[in-house]
N, C-alpha and C positions, 0 to 999 in steps of 0.2 A: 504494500500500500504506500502508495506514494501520497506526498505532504502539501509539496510545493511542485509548481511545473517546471520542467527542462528550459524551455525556453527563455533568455532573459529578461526580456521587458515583461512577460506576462509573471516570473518568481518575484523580478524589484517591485511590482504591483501588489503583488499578494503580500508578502513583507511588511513592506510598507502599510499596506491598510489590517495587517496584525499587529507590527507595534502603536498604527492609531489608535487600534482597538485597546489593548492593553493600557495605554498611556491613559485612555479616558476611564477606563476601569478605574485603574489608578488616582487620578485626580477626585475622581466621585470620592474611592474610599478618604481620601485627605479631606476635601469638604466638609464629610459628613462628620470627621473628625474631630472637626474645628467648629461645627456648629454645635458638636456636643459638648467643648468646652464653653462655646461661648453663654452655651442654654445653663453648662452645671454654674455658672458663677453667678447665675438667679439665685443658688441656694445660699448665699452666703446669709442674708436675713434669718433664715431659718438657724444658721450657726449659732448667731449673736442672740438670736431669743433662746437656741437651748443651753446658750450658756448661762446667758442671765437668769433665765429659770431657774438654772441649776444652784448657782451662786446663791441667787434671791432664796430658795428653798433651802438651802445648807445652814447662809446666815439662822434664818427665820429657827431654824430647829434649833440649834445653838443656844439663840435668843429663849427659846421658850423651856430648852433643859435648862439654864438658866435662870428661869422665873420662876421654876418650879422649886429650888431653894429657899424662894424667898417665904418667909415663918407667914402662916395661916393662909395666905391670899397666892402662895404661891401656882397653888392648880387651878384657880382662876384664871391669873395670867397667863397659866401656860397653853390652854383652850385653843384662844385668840390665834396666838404665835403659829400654833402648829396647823391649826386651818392655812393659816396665813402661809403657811411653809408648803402647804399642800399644795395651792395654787402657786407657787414656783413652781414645783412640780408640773402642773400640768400646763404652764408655759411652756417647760422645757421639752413637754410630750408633743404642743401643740410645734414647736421648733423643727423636730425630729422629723414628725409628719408631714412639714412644710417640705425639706431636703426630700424624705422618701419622695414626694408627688414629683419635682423636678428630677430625682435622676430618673424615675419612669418616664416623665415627659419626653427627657433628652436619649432615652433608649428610644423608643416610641420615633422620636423623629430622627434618630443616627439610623437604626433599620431601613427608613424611609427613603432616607437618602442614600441609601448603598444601592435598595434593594431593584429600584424604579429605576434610577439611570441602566445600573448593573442588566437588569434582563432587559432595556430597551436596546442598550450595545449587544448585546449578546443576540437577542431577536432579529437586530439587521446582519451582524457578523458571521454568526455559524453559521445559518444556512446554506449561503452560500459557498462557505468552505466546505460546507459538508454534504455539499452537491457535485461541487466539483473533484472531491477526494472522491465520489460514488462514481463519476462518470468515467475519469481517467484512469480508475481502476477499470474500468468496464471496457474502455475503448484498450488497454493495454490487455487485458486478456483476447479482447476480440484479435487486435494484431497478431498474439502466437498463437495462436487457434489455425488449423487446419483450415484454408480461403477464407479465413478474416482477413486478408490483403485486397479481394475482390469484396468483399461487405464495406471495408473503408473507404475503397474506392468509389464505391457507388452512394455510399454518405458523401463524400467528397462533391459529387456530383449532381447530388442533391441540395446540398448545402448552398449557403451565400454565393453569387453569384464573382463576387469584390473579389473574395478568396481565391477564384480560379484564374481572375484575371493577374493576379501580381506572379504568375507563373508561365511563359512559351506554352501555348499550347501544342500538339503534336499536330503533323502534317491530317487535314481530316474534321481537327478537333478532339476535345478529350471523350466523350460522349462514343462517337467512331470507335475509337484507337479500343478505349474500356469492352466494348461491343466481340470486339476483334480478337480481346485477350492478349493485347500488347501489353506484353511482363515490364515490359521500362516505364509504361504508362499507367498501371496500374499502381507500382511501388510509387511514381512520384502523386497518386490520386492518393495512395493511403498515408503517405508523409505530410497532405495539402490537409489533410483528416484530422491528423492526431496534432500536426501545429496549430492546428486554429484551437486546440482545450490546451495547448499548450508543454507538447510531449513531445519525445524524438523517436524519428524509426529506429 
């Protein structure tokens, strides 16, 4: 199984429009890379509230082991404190939840962006590569096949008209000569065949 064609200009083509393919693959992935950083630096609010949650709840509980020393009125005071230490707390839960929802956002949209460029390149790309890896496989068996010389020739003949002309035709024409079973005419109908997908005899 062949990859790329024999012939020059049609492998510099093929190359060519495989590292543009790759290159855009690749620039997607870098995009999408950079808008998940730029999405995860939304979490940073969420940082600063689970700290301060944290902080403001730490104090507060301190505050209210604290007051709970202090003679009669101490477990009064300490009530208050620890309520109060709670809702740090769920500052700093509400902080935490903040971050989770942005990094899911910014997965959510880094996927996005891989996934849509990624099979829109791939959708116009393979195909075609992987038409013409089916065909040149096909037309190179047909060549060593038993009168796959006269089958390519008669594709040859079939085929675009442009393609016969950038060649001498035989005394007759090629059509004639192919008729006739002229072996010289034949090899150069089957060589007109497999250059035009891009192969050598």
């Amino acid at each position: 199984m062949r990859f790329y064609a024999q012939t020059p200009a049609r492998r510099n083509r093929q190359v060519l429009v495989d590292l543009i393919a790759v290159a855009l693959i690749g620039a997607a992935v870098w995009v999408a890379f950079a808008v998940r950083e730029a999405i995860l630096v939304l979490a940073e609010p969420g940082r600063k509230v689970e700290s301060a949650g944290n902080s403001l709840a730490e104090e507060l509980g301190n505050a209210g082991e604290a007051a709970s020393n202090v003679p009669l009125i101490g477990d009064i005071l300490k009530k208050p404190l620890q309520s109060a230490a709670g809702a740090g707390a769920g500052f700093a839960d509400a902080g935490v939840s903040f971050q989770e929802t942005v990094s899911q956002v910014a997965n959510v949209v880094t996927a996005a962006f891989i996934l849509v460029p990624v099979l829109f390149i791939l959708l116009l790309w393979l195909p075609p590569r992987l038409l013409w890896i089916r065909r040149s496989s096909a037309l190179r068996r047909l060549a060593e096949a038993p009168g796959g010389a006269d089958l390519l020739a008669l594709r040859a003949l079939t085929g675009p008209p442009r393609a016969l002309a950038e060649f001498p035709a035989p005394p007759g024409g090629w059509a004639d000569a192919w008729r006739q079973g002229d072996g010289q005419a034949i090899a150069d109908l089957s060589a007109i065949a497999l250059n035009r997908i891009g192969l050598q005899p």
